[in-house]
Structures are given as C-alpha cells and as structure tokens.
PANUDO-81955 format. One line per 5 residues: their letters; for each residue x negated, y, z of N, C-alpha, C. Coordinates in Angstrom, 3 decimals. Atoms other than C-alpha are relative to their C-alpha. Layout:
% PANUDO-81955
a	X:Y:Z:X:Y:Z:X:Y:Z | ...
% end
This chain:
% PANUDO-81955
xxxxx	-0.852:-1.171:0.000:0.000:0.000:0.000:-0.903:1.242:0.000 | 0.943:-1.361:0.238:-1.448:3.540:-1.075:1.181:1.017:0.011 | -1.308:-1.046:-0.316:0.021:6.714:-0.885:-0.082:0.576:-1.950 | -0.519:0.078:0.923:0.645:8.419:-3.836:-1.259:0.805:-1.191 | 1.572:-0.196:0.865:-2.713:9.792:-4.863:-0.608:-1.216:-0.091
xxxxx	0.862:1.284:0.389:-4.177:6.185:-4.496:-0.776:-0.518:1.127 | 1.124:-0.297:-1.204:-5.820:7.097:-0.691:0.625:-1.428:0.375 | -0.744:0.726:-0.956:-4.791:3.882:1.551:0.660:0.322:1.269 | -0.924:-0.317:-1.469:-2.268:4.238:4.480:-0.310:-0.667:1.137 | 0.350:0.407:-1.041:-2.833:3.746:7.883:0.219:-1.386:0.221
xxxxx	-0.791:1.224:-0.390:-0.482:0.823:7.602:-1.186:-1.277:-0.940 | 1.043:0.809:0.994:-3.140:-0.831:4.924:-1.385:0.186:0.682 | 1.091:0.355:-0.749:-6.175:-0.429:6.857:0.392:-0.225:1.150 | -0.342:1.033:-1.546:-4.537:-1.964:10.129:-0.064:-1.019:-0.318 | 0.049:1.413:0.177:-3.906:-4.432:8.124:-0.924:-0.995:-0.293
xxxxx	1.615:0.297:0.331:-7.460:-4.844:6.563:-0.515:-0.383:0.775 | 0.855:-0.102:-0.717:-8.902:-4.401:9.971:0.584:-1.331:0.712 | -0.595:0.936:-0.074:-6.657:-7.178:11.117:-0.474:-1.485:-0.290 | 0.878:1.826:0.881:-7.871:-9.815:8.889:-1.229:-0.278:0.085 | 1.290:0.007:-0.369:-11.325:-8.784:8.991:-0.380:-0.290:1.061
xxxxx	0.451:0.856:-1.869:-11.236:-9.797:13.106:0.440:-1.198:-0.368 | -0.318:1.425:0.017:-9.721:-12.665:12.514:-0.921:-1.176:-1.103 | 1.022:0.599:1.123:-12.046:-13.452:9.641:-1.858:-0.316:0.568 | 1.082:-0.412:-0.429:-14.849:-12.564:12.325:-0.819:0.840:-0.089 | 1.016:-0.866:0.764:-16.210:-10.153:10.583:0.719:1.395:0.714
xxxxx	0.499:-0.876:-0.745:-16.131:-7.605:13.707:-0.376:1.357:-0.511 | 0.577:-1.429:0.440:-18.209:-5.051:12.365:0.631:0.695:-1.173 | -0.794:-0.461:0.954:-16.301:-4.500:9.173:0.918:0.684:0.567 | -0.796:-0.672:-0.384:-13.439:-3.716:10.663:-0.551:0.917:1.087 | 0.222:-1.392:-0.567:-14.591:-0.977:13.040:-0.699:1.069:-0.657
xxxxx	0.645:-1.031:1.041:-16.703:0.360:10.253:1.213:0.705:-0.895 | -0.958:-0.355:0.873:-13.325:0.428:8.445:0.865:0.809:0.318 | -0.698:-0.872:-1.370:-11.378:1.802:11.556:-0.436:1.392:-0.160 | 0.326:-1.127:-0.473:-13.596:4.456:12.262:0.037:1.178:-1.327 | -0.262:-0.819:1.460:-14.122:5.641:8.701:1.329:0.814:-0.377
xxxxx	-1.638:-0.651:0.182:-10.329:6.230:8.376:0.109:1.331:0.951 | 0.255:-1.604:-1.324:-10.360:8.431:11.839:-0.969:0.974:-0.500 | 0.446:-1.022:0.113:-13.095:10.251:11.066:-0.817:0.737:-1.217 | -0.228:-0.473:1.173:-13.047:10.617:7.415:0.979:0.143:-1.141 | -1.482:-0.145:1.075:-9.610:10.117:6.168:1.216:0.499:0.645
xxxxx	-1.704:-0.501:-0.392:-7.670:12.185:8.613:1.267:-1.186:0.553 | -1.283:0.422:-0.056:-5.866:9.272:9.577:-0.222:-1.103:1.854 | 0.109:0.194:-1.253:-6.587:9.496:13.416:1.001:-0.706:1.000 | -1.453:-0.293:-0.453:-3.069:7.953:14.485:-0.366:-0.988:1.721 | 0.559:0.594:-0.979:-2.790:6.199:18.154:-0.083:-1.217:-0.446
xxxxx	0.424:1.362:0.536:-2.499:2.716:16.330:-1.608:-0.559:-0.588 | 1.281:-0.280:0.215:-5.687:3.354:14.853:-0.725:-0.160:1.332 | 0.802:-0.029:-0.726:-7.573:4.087:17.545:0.145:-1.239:1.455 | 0.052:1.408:-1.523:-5.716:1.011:20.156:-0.631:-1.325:-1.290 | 0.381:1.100:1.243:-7.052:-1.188:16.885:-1.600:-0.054:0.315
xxxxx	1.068:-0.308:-0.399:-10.342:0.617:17.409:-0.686:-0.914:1.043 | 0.925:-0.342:-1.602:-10.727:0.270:20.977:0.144:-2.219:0.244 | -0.102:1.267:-0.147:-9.332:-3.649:20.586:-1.011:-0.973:-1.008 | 1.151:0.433:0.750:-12.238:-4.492:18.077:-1.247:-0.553:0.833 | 1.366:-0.109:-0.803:-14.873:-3.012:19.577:0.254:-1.313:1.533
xxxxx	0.160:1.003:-1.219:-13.909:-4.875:23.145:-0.165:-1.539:-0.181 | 0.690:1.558:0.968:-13.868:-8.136:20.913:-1.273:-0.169:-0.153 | 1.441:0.127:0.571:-17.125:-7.409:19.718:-1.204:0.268:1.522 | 0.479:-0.357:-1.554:-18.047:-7.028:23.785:-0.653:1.063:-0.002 | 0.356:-1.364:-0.628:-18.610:-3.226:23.755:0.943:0.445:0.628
xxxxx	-1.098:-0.282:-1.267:-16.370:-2.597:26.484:-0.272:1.521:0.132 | 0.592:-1.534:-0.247:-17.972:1.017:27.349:0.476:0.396:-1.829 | -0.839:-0.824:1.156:-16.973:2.299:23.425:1.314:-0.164:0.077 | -1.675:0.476:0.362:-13.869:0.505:23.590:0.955:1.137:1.255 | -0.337:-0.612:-1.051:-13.030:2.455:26.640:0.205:1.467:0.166
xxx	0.379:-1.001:-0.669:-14.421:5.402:26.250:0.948:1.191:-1.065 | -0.863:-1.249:0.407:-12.272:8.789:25.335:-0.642:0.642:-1.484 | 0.491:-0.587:1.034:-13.079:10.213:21.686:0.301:1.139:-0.058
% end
C-alpha cells in the first residue's frame, strides 16, 4: 500500500517491519522503523511502540526504553 505519490504508508512499513522480526532479521526492521520516523515524517505512536518492541527483541532494552 502507497499513498498516492508512491511514498509507503505507515500501515506498509509496520507491516514490513513485522515480517522482517519474525524473519529474524532484527536489524532490518529498526533500520526500516527508524528511517520512516526520522526521514519520512511518519513518526506515528504505532511506529515508535514497533520501534521500541524491536529493539527490546534485539536485547537493547535502554533504546527501547528510552524517550526520543
């Protein structure tokens, strides 16, 4: 799902980031996460409890935690 210029929607990189944990592949998805927040404007709180539930997967507890 894209919006109508072609950007992806929040709802399409949750879902990305989604598969990519479950795929194991950890670091992708928070690379993919964060990118969105803090280059596509698309800071929303889902985003960032996706964020913070990565990272604590990936046992950084202190990022996952910590206030942006």
């Amino acid at each position: 799902m894209a919006d109508k210029e072609g950007a992806p929607t929040s709802s399409t990189i949750l879902l990305k980031a989604k598969i990519l944990a479950e795929a194991g592949r950890l670091d992708e998805g928070v690379s993919l996460v964060r990118d969105a927040i803090e280059n596509q404007g698309l800071g929303t709180d889902s985003m960032y409890v996706v964020l913070g539930d990565l990272l604590a997967a990936r046992g950084d507890r202190v990022a996952a935690t910590r206030s942006e």
